[in-house]
C-alpha positions in Angstrom: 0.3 45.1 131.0 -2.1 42.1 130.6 -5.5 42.3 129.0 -8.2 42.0 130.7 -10.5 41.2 128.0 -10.2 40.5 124.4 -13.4 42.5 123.0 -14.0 43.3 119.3 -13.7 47.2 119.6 -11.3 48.3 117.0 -9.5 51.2 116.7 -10.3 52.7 112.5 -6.9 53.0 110.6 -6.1 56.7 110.2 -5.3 58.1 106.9 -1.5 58.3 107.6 1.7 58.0 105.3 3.2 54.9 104.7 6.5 55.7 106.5 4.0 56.7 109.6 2.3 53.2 109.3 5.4 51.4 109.6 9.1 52.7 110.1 12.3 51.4 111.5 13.6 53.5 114.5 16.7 55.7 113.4 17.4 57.6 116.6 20.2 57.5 118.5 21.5 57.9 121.8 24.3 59.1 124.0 23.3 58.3 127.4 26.6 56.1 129.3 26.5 53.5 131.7 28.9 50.8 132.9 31.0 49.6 130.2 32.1 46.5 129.4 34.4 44.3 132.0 37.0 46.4 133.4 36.1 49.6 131.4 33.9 52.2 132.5 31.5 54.8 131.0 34.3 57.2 131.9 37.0 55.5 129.1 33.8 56.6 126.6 33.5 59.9 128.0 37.4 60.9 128.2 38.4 58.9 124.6 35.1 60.0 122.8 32.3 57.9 121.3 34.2 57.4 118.0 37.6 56.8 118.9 39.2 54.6 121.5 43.1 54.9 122.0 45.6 52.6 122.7 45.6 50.2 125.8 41.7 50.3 125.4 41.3 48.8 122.1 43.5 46.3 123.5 41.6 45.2 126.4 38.6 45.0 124.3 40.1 43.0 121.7 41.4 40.7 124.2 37.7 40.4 126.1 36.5 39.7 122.9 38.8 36.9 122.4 37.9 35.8 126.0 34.4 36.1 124.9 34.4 34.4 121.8 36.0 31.0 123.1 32.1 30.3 124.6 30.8 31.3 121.3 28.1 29.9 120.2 26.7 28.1 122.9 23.3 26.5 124.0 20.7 27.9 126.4 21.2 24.8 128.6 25.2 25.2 128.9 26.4 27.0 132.1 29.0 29.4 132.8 29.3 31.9 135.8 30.6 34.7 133.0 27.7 34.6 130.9 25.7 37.6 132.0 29.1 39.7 132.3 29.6 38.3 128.6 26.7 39.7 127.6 26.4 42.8 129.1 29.7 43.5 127.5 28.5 42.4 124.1 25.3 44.7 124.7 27.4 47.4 125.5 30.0 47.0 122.3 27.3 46.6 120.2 26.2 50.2 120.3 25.6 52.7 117.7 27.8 55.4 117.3 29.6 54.5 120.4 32.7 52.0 119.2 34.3 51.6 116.0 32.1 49.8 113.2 34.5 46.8 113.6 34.3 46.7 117.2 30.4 46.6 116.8 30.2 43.9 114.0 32.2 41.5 115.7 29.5 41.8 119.0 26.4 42.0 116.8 28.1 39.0 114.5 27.8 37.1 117.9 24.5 38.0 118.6 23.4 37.1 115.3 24.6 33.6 115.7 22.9 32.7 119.0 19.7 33.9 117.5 19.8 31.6 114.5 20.4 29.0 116.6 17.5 29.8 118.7 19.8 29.6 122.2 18.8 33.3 123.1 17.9 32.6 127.2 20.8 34.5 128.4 20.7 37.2 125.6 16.8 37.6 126.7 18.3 38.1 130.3 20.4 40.7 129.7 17.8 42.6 127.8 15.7 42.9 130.1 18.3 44.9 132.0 19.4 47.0 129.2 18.3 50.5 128.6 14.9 50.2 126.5 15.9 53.0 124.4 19.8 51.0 123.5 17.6 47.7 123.2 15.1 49.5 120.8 18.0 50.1 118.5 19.5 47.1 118.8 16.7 45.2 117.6 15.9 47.7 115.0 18.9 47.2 113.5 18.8 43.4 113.6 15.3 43.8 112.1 16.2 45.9 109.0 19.2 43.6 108.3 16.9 40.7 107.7 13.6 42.6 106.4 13.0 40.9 103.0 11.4 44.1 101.4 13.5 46.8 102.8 17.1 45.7 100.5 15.6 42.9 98.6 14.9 45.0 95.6 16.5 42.6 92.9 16.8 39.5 93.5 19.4 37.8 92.1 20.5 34.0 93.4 24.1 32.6 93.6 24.2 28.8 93.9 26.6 27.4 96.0 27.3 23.7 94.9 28.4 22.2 98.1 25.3 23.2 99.7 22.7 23.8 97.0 21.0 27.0 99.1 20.9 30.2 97.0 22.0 33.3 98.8 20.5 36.7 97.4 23.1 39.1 96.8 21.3 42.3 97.3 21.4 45.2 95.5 21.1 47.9 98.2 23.5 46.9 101.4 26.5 47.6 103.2 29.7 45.2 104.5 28.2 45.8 107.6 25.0 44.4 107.0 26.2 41.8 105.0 28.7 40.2 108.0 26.2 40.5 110.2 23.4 38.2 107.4 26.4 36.3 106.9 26.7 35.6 110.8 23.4 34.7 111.0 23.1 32.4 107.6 25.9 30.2 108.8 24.9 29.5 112.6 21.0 28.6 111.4 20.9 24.7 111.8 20.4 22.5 109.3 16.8 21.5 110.5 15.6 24.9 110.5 12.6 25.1 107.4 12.8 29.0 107.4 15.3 31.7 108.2 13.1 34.5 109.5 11.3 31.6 111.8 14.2 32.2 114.8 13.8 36.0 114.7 10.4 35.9 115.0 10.8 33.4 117.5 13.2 35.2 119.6 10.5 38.3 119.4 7.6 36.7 120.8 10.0 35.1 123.7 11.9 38.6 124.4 8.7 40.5 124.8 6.8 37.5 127.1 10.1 37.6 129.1 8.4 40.6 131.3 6.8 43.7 132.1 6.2 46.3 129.0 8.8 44.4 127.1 6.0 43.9 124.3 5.7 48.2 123.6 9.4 47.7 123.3 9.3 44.6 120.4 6.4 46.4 118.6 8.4 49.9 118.5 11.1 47.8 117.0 9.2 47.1 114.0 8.1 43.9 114.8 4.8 44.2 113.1 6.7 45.8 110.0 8.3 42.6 109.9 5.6 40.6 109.5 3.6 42.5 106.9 6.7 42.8 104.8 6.7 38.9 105.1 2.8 38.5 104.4 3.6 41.3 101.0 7.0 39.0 99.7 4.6 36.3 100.0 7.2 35.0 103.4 10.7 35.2 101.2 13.3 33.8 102.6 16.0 36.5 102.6 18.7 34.8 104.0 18.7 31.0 103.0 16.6 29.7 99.8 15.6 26.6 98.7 13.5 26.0 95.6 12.0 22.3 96.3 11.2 23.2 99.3 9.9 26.5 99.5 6.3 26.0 100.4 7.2 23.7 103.7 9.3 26.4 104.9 6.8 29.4 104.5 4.4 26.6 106.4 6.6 27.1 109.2 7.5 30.9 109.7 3.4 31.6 109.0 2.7 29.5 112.0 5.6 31.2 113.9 4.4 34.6 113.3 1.0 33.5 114.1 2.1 31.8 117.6 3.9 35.7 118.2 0.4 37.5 117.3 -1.8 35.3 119.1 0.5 36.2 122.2 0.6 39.6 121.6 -3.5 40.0 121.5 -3.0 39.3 125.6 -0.8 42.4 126.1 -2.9 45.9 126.0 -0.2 48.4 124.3 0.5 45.5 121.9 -3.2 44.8 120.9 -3.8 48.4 120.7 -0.9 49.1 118.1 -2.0 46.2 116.1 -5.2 47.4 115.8 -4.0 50.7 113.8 -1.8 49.2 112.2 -2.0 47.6 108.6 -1.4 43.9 109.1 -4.7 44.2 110.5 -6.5 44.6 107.7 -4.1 42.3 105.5 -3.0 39.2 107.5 -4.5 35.9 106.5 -8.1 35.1 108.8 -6.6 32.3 111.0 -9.7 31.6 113.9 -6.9 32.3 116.7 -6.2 35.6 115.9 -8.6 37.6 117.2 -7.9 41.0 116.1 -9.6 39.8 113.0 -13.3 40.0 114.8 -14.9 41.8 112.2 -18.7 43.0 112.1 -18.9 41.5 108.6 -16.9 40.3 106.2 -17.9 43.5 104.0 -16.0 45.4 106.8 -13.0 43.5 106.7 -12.9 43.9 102.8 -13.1 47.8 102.8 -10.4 48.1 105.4 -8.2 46.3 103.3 -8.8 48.5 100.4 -8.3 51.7 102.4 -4.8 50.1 103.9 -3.5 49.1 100.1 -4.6 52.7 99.3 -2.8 54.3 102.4 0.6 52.1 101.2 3.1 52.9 98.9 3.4 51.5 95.9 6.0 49.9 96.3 4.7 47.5 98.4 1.5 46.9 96.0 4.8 45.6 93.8 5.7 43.7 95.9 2.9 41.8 96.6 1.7 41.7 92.7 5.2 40.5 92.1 5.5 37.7 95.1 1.9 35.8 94.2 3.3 35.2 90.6 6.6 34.1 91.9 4.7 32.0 94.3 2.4 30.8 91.8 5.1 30.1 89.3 7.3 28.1 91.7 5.7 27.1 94.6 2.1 26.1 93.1 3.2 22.8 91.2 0.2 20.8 90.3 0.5 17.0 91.3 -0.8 14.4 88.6 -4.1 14.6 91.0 -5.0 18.4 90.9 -7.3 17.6 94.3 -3.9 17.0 96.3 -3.2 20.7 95.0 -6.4 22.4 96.5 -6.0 20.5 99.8 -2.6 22.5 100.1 -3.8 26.1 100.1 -6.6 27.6 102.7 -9.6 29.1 100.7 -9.1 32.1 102.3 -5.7 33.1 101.2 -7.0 32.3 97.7 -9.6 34.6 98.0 -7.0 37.2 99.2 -5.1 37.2 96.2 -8.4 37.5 94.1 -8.9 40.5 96.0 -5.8 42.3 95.8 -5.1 41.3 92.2 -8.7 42.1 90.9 -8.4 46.0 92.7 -4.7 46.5 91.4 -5.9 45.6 87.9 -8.6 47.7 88.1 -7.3 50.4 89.9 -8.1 54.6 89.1 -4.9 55.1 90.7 -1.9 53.0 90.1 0.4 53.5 86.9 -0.7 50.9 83.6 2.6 49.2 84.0 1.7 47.9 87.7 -2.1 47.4 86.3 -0.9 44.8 83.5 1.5 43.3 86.0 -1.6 42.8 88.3 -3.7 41.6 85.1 -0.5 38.7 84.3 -0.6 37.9 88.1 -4.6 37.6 87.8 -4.1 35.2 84.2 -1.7 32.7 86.4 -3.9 32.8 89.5 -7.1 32.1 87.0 -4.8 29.5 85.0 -4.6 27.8 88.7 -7.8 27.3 90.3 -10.7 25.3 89.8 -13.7 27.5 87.7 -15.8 26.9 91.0 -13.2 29.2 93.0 -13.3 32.0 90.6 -17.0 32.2 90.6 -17.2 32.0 94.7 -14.6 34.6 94.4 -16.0 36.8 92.1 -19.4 36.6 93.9 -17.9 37.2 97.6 -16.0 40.1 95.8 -19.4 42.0 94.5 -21.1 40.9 97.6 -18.6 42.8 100.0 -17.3 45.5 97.9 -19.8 48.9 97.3 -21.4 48.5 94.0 -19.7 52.1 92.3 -16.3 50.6 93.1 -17.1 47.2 92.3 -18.7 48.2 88.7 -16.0 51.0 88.2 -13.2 47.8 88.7 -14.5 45.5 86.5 -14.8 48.7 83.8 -11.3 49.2 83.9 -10.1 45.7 83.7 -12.3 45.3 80.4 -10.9 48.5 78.8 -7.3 47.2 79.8 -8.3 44.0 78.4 -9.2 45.9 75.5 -5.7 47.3 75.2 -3.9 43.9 75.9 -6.1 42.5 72.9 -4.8 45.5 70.6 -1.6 45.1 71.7 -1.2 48.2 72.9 2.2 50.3 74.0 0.7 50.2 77.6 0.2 46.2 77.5 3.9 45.8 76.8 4.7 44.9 80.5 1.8 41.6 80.6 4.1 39.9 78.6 7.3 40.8 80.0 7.1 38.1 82.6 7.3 35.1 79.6 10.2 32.8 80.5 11.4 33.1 75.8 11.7 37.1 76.2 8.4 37.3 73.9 8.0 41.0 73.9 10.4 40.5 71.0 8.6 37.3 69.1 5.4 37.3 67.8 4.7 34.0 68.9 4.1 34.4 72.0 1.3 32.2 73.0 -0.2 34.6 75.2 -0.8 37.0 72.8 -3.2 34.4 71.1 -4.7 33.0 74.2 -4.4 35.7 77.2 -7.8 37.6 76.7 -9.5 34.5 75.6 -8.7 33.0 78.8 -9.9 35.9 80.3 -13.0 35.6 78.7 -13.1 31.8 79.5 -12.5 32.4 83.4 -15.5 36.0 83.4 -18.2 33.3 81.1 -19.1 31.5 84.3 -22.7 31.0 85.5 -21.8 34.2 87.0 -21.8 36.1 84.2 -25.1 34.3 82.6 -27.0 34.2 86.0 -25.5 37.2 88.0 -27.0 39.9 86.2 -24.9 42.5 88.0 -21.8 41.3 87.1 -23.2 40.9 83.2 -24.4 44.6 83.0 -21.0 46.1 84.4 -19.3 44.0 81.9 -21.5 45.3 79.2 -20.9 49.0 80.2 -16.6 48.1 80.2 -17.7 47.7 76.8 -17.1 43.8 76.1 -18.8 43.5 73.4 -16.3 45.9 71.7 -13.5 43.1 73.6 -15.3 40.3 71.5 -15.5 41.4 68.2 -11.3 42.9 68.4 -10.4 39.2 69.4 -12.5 37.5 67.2 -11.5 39.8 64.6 -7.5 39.5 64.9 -7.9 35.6 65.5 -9.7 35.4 62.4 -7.3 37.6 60.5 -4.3 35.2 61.7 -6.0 31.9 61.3 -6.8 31.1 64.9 -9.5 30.4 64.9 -11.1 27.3 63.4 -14.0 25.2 64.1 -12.5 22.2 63.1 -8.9 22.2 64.1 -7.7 18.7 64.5 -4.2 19.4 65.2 -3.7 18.3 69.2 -2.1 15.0 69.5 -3.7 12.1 71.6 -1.0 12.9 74.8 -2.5 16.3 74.2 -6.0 15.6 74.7 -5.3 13.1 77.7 -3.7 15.5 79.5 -7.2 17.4 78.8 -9.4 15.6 80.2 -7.9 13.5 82.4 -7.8 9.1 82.0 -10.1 9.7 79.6 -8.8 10.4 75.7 -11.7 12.0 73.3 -11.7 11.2 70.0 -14.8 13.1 68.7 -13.1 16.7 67.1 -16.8 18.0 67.5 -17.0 17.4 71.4 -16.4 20.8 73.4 -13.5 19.0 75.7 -11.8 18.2 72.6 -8.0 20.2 72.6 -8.5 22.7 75.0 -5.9 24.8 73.3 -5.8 26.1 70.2 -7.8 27.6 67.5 -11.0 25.5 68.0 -10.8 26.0 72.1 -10.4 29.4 71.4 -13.5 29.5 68.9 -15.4 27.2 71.3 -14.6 29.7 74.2 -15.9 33.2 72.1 -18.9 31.8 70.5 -19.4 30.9 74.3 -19.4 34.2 75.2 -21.3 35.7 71.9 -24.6 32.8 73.6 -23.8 35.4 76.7 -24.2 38.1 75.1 -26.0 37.6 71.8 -28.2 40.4 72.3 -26.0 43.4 72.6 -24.1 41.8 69.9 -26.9 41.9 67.6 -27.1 45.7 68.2 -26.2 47.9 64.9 -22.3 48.6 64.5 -21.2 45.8 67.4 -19.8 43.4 65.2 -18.2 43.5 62.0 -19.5 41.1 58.8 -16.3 38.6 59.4 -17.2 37.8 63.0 -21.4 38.0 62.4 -20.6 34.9 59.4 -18.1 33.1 61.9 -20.3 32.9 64.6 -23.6 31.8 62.7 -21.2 29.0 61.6 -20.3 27.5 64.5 -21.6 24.2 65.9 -25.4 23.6 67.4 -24.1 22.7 71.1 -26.4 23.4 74.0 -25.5 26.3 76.3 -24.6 23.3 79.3 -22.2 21.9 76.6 -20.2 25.8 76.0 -20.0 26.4 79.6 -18.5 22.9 80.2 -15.2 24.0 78.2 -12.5 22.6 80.4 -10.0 25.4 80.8 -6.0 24.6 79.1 -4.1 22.4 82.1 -1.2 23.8 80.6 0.3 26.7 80.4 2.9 29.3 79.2 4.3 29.7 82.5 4.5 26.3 83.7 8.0 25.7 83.0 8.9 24.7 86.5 6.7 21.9 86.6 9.0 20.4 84.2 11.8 18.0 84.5 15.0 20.0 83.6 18.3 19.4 84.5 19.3 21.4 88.1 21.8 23.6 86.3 18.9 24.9 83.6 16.5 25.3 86.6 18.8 27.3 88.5 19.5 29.6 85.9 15.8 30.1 84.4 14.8 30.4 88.0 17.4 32.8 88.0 16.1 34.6 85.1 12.1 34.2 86.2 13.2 35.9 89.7 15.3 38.8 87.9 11.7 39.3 85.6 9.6 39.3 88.4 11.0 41.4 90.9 13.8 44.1 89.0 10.6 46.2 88.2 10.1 46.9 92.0 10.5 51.2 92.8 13.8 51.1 95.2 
């Protein structure tokens, strides 16, 4: 049923569970119908759905040889069995009817041709098939490859002839597995991402004819997707490190070309409407389900679906922009080729999401602090002008109670991280040397202070808002911990000369400063980090100077420091290197694989099953 106008009337997202938002179809059915070849819905009926005797199993075993000789095949070859092939592979194929081996080795075929996107004569049979058999059909097919649904630890096994990690999954069964396996091993070699022909063979299934779209959205076609958009598009079935970001290029433009398709059909617009990938998919301008009033609208929609979700899924996607960040967001010796990679809005996104989840009334400390590490590496990666436009689109769009009750939170956590505290132990449990047990960590030096760094933007001196709510998350109190425990360990110094000349290149770019009292001079260490709080004491000199706000070791550091103009402080260049950029360097491919290994296990063995 066709649209007959695409209008910006939405439908509001109900307050609903998240197995009600999104579920795979676990019915099942009993109705017969012609069997396949020679056998009848009777042989069913008289042997029983389970068992099949005798001369039976023979003649299916022997179809299936006859079957499997045109196996796999394109959409352009011809063969006058083809449909009869099918319709016997449809009929094998179903649940609770035929013995599990029976059914793998149909589904196994199935599986191939869909890798290899050659689906024209699977499509046709389809469309002839029961809706209720082809609705679990595809379900199943759909929760074999979901990357969320079994992809709970990730764990990589490199195969040396082909140099593609497979993820052995935690949570499966052998059936599951031959029918991934299937799939893995027809996908051609020119295919950039694994989920790209499933998604494919969606969108062409449900254009092939009438109501065939309700039937691909009951699937859990749109579940698909969002658990793609949450994993931050893993690729569940084939992986390849170098490159990762090329192939999640391609499936986003594939899922996009199924959406923008869908928006013509009625039930199909209607369902995606309600559901959550709504409020969460990336704004592309050909997607029009995204017509929102305001952008304010938009922004409290998605804060109502994360709420409505489990948590799981908030892990995930906490989890999958690290990951993403980590390995797929390798700065070029020109950081402007970088930016021209990634869309504005999908940075702003991730600001979003990662600014509510560490500031959340709601989630548990150890997903806060795993939210607050995620927010360090997307700070440590952006341009300062993309964190102030985000931070001022975010208090611009979100109601002020929330907003100031957010920002609260993340200074009292960052309170906590500063302290050290029992509930900070998970920030630092992402490190690539297992700091939790050194006390070297650099981190635990320079975390808040780059905190601090990224929040003493213009914003903070010029958008008075934003400086009152940090005031009441009690900052001040922030400032004088940090300045206190750097002081105690002798990290902080005005005059630390200690970076090497490579050092303070790669700081400032071509261009190598000699002058140890210039601001851009060593943007790490103990005079960056002084530099960066007497930065923030110019913010906020006059609470400071309020009785009992600083102690006497902080008040004498401070009134030490260096006469530099307030345009000199807030020109700090923020550290181009950091603690998690080990993938950026040059290591042998058999250390890479197993820290990558080791980063994945960190990142992702936290996730709830």
């Amino acid at each position: 049923m066709k649209r007959s106008s695409m209008g910006s009337a939405t439908l509001p997202v109900e307050s609903q569970s998240a197995e009600s938002l999104y579920s795979f179809s676990t019915a099942t059915s009993t109705s017969t119908f012609a069997g396949p070849g020679s056998l009848a819905g009777k042989a069913i009926h008289n042997f029983g759905k389970l068992t099949l005797k005798g001369v039976q199993q023979i003649i299916i075993s022997r179809r299936f040889s006859s079957i499997a000789t045109h196996f796999p095949h394109r959409n352009t070859d011809s063969f006058a069995g083809f449909p009869e092939m099918y319709s016997d592979l449809l009929e094998l194929s179903r649940i609770h009817m035929y013995p599990d081996s029976t059914r793998i080795r149909a589904l196994q075929l199935i599986m191939g041709q869909i890798a290899r996107r050659s689906t024209a004569y699977l499509i046709g049979a389809l469309k002839v098939w029961p809706e209720v058999e082809v609705n679990l059909l595809l379900s199943e097919i759909l929760a074999c490859l979901d990357p969320i649904r079994f992809l709970i630890i990730l764990r990589y096994q490199v195969s040396v002839a082909t140099k593609v990690f497979s993820p052995q999954r935690t949570s499966h069964s052998s059936a599951e597995d031959a029918l991934i396996s299937a799939y893995r091993q027809n996908l051609p070699n020119w295919e950039d991402h694994s989920m790209a022909p499933i998604v494919d063979f969606l969108r062409l299934f449900a254009s092939s004819g009438e109501e065939k779209w309700s039937t691909a959205i009951n699937c859990g076609s749109l579940d698909l997707l969002l658990h793609l958009y949450i994993s931050d598009f893993q690729n569940p079935v084939a992986f390849n490190t170098r490159t990762r970001t090329f192939q999640k290029s391609s499936v986003i433009a594939t899922c996009n070309s199924f959406l923008v398709e869908a928006l013509s059909d009625e039930y199909a617009y209607q369902m995606i409407q309600s559901h959550a990938i709504r409020g969460l998919w990336p704004l592309w301008p050909m997607l029009a389900f995204q017509n929102f009033a305001s952008d304010r609208d938009r922004s409290s929609l998605r804060r109502q679906i994360w709420l409505s979700l489990e948590q799981r899924l908030i892990q995930w996607r906490i989890s999958s922009i690290f990951d993403a960040l980590v390995m797929d967001w390798i700065k070029p010796r020109n950081k402007r080729m970088m930016h021209m990679k990634f869309v504005d809005h999908i940075i702003w996104d991730m600001q979003v999401d990662l600014l509510e989840f560490s500031g959340s009334s709601t989630l548990n400390e150890d997903t806060c602090f795993r939210a607050l590490r995620s927010l360090h590496r997307l700070w440590s990666s952006i341009h300062s002008d993309e964190i102030r436009a985000g931070l001022e689109m975010y208090i611009e769009q979100t109601p002020p109670d929330h907003a100031r009750e957010t920002f609260i939170r993340i200074v009292r956590r960052l309170i906590l991280l500063s302290c050290r505290a029992p509930e900070s132990d998970t920030f630092f449990m992402l490190c690539p040397n297992n700091c939790p047990s050194s006390e070297s960590c650099p981190l635990d030096l320079d975390a808040v202070v780059h905190f601090i760094h990224r929040l003493m933007t213009r914003v903070s001196r010029y958008y008075e808002t934003l400086h009152h709510w940090l005031i009441d998350g009690d900052i001040v109190r922030l400032l004088d911990l940090t300045a206190t425990r750097l002081l105690s360990s002798g990290s902080l110094n005005w005059n630390d000369d200690t970076a090497d000349r490579s050092a303070q290149a790669r700081a400032v770019g071509f261009y190598v400063i000699a002058d140890p009292h210039y601001p851009f001079y060593n943007p790490r260490g103990p005079r960056y980090r002084a530099l960066v709080l007497l930065l923030a004491w110019r913010v906020f000199q006059d609470d400071l100077n309020a009785p009992k706000s600083q102690t006497a070791s902080t008040i004498h550091f401070f009134s030490q420091g260096p006469e530099l103009s307030w345009d000199e402080l807030r020109f700090i260049r923020f550290p181009s290197y950091h603690h998690d950029d080990w993938a950026e360097t040059q290591l042998p491919a058999s250390v890479f694989q197993t820290m990558e290994q080791t980063h994945r296990d960190r990142v992702y063995s936290w996730i709830e099953s």
